[in-house]
C-alpha positions as CSV (number, residue, x, y, z in Angstrom):
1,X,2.0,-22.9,-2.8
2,X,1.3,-21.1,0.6
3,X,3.2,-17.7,1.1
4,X,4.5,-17.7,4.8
5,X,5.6,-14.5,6.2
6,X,8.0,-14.1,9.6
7,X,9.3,-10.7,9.2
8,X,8.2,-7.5,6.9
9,X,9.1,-3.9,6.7
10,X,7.0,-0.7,7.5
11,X,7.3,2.2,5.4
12,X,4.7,5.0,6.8
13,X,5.0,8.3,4.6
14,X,3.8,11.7,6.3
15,X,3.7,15.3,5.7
16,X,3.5,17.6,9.0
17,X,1.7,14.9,11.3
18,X,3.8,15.5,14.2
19,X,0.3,15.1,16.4
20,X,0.6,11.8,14.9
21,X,3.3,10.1,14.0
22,X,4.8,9.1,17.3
23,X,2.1,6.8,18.7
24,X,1.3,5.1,15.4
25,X,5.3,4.6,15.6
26,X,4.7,3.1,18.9
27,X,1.8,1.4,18.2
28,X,2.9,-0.3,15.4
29,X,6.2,-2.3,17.2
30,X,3.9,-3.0,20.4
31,X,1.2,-4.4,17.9
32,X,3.5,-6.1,15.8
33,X,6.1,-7.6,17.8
34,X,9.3,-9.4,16.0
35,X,6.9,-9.6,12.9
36,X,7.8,-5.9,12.7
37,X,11.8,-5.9,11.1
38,X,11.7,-2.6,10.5
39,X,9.6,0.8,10.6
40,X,10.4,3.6,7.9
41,X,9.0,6.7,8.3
42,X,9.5,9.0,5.5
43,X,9.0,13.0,6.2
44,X,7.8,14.4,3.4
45,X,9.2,17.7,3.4
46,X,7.3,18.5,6.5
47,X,7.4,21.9,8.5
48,X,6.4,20.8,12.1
49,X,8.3,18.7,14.2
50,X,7.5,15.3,12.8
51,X,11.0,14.8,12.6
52,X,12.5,15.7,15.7
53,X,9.5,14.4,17.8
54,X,10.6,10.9,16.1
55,X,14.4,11.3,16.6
56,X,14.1,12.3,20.4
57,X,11.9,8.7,20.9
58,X,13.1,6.4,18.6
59,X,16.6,7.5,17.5
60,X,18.1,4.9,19.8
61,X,16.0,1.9,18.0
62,X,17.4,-0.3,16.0
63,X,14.6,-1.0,14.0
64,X,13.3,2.6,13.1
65,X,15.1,4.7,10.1
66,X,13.6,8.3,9.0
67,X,14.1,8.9,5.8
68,X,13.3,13.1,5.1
69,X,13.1,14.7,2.1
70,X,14.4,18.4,2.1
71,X,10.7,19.4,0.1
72,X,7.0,17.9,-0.1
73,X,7.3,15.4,-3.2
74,X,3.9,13.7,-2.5
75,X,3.0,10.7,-0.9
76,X,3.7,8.4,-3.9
77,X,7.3,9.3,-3.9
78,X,7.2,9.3,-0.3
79,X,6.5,5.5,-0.2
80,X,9.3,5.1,-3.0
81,X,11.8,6.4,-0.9
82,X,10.6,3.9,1.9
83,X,10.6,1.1,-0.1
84,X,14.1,1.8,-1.8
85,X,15.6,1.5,1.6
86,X,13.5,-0.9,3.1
87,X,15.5,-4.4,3.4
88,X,12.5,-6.9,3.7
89,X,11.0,-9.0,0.7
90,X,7.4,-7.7,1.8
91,X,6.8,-4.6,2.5
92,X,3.2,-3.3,4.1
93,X,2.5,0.5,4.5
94,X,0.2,2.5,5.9
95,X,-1.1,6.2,6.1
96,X,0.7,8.7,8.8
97,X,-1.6,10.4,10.0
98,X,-2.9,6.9,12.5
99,X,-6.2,6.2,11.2
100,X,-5.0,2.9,10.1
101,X,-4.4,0.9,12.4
102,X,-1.3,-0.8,12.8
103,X,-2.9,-4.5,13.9
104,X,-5.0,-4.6,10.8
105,X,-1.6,-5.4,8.6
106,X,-2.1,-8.9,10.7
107,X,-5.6,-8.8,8.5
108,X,-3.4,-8.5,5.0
109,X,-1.3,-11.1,6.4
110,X,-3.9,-13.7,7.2
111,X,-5.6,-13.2,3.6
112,X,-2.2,-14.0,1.7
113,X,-2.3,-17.1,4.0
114,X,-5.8,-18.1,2.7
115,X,-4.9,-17.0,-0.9
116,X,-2.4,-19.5,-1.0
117,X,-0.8,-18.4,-4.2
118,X,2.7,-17.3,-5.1
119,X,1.8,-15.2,-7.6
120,X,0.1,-12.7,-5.2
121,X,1.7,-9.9,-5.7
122,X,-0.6,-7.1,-3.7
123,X,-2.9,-7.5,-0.9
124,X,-4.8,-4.0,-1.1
125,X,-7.0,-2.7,2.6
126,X,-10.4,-2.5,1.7
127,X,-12.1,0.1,4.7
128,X,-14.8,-0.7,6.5
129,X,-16.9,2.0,8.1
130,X,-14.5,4.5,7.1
131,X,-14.3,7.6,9.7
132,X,-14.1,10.8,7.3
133,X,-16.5,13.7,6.7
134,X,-19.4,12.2,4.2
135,X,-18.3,14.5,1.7
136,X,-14.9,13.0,1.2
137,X,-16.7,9.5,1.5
138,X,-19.4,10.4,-1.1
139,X,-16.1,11.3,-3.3
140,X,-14.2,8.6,-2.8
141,X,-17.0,6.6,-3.4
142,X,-17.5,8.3,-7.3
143,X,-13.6,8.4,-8.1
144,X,-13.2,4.5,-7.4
145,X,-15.9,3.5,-9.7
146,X,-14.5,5.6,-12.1
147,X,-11.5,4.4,-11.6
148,X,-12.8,0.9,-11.8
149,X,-15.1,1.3,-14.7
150,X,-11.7,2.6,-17.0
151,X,-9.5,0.1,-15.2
152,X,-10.9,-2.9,-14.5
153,X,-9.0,-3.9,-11.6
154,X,-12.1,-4.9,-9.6
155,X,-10.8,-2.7,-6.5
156,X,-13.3,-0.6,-4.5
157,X,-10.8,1.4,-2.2
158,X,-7.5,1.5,-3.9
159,X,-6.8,4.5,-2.2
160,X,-6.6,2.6,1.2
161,X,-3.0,3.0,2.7
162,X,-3.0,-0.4,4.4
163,X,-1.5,-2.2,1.3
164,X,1.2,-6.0,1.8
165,X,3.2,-6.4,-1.5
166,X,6.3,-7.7,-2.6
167,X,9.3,-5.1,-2.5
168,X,10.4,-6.6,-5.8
169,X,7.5,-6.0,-7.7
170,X,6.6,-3.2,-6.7
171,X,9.8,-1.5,-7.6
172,X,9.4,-3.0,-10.9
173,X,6.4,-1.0,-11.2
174,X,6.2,2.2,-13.8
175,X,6.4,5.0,-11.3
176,X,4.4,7.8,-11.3
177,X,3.3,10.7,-9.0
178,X,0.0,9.2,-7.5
179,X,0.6,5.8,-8.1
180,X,-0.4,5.0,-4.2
181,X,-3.6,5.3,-5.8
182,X,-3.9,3.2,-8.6
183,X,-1.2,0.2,-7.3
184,X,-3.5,-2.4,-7.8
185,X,-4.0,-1.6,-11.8
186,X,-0.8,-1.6,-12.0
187,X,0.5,-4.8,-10.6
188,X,-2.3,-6.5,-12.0
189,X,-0.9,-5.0,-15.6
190,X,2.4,-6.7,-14.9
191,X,0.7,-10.0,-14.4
192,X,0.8,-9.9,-10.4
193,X,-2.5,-11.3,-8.5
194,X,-3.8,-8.9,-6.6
195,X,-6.2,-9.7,-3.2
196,X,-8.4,-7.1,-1.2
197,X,-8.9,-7.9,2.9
198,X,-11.0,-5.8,4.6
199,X,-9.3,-3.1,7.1
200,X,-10.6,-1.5,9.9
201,X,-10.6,2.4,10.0
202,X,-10.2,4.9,13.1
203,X,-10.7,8.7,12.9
204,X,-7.9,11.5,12.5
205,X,-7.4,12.2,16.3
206,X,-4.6,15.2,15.3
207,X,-3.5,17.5,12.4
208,X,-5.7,18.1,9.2
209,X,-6.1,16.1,5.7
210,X,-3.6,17.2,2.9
211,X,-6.0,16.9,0.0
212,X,-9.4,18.4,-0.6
213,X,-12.2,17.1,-3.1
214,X,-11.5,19.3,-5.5
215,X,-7.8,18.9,-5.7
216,X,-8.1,15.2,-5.4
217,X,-10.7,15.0,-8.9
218,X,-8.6,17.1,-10.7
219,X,-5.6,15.3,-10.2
220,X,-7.3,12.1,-9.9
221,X,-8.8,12.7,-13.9
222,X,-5.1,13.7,-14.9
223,X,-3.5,10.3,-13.4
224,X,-6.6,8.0,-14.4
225,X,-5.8,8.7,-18.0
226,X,-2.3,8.4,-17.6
227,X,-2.6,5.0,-15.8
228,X,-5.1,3.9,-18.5
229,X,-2.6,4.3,-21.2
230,X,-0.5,2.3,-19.7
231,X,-2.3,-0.9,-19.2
232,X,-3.4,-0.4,-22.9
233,X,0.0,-0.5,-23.7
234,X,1.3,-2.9,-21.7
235,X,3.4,-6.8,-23.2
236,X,3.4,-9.1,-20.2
237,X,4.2,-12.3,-22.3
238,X,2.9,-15.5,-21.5
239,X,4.8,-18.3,-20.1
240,X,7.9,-17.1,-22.1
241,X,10.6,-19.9,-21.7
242,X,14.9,-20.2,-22.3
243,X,15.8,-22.4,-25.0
244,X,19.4,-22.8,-23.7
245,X,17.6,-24.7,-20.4
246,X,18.5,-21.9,-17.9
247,X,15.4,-20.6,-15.4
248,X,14.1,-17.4,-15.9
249,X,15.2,-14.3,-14.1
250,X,11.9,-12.7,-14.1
251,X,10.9,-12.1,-10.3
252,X,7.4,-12.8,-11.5
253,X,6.9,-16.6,-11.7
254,X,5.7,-18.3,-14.6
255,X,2.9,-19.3,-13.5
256,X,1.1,-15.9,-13.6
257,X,2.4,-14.1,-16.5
258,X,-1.4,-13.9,-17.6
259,X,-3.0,-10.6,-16.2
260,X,-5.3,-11.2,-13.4
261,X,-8.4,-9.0,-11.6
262,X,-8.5,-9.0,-8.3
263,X,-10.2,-11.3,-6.3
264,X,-12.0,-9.3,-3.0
265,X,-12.4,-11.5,0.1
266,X,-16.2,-11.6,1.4
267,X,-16.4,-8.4,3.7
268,X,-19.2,-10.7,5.9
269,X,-17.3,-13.7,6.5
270,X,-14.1,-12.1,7.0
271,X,-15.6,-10.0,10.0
272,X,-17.3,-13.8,11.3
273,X,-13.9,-15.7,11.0
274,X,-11.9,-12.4,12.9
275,X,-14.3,-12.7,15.7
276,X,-14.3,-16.7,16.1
């Protein structure tokens, strides 16, 4: 059955991208109107201003909550944070350092539309002419099919921030630092169907990247061998059922309990139906 959206939550993690932060803020509720319920920022321990910039314009909103944690825990427990306080059943995110931009969550949007399935449980950006140095390019390019090669998940650019899933499931998730980065493995290992839209992608008009290549393949090896021993070791039953006639209380529904790969939406005719 179709999966109709009115009203999701935000949660935008950020470490020192006070240069940043404010206009994607402000982008984000002019773009997204009353589809936006709520924006969560999350300061990850940062040392600038991020969080007093944000406070001086948006203290007075309604729908904008900081969350700040007193130290840098990383981006993964960044989003956590987000999503723990977040109040809507679908939660998108997206990197704050604005080069996603905020109209392309209307993109993850419109492909759950056309997936038409309520066992979706991720819809994962997929970036189109990405704007970063070719280096990091060249090595994100590598470490995602890697990543796909041990994993399966049949996702080319899981470390997009643009990601739409459900608050529920991804809570249930088994967290661990990095998991931003291997999300849609990991729904798919709890039975979840997992979609990929394509996303546009804008570059880094302030501040600087927090990772380098380096850092990035040597965590990246660490957590990919991690993540792979938990989809080896993962139950998800199949179509389990209550003998004394009550439903289930799984949030997952029946229906999917069998994992699934993901299933990428043509690149091409996406960009041909956008511009119809």
């Amino acid at each position: 059955m179709p999966v109709n959206i009115d009203c999701i939550s935000i949660v935008i993690p950020c470490h020192n991208e006070g240069g940043a932060i404010n206009a994607l803020v402000a982008e984000t509720f002019a773009t997204l109107g009353p589809l936006c319920g709520e924006v969560l920022v999350v300061d990850d321990g940062s040392t600038d201003a991020t969080a007093q910039n944000l406070l001086r314009e948006f203290g007075a909103e309604p729908r904008f909550h900081l969350i700040r944690h007193r130290r840098c825990w990383g981006q993964s427990s960044a989003v956590r944070s987000g999503v723990r306080e977040a109040t809507g059943t679908w939660i998108a995110t997206m990197d704050g350092d604005g080069q996603n931009p905020p109209d392309q969550i209307l993109q993850l949007i419109r492909r759950l539309a056309e997936g038409n399935d309520d066992a979706v449980g991720l819809v994962q950006g997929q970036r189109r002419d990405r704007q970063d140095a070719g280096n990091r390019k060249l090595a994100s390019q590598v470490a995602n099919r890697i990543r796909n090669l041990c994993l399966g998940d049949n996702v080319s650019d899981s470390g997009c921030g643009l990601k739409l899933f459900r608050r529920d499931a991804w809570l249930a998730l088994p967290f661990f630092d990095h998991i931003h980065r291997f999300t849609p493995a990991m729904m798919q290992r709890e039975g979840w169907l997992v979609l990929v839209a394509p996303v546009t992608h804008r570059p880094r008009v302030a501040g600087v990247s927090k990772y380098s290549n380096w850092r990035r393949g040597m965590v990246g090896i660490v957590d990919l061998v991690g993540a792979a021993w938990l989809i080896r070791r993962t139950g998800v039953p199949s179509a389990p059922e209550r003998l004394d006639g009550a439903p289930l209380l799984a949030s997952a529904p029946e229906s999917m309990m069998a994992r699934h790969t993901a299933q990428p939406l043509d690149l091409l005719d996406a960009t041909e139906r956008a511009a119809s």
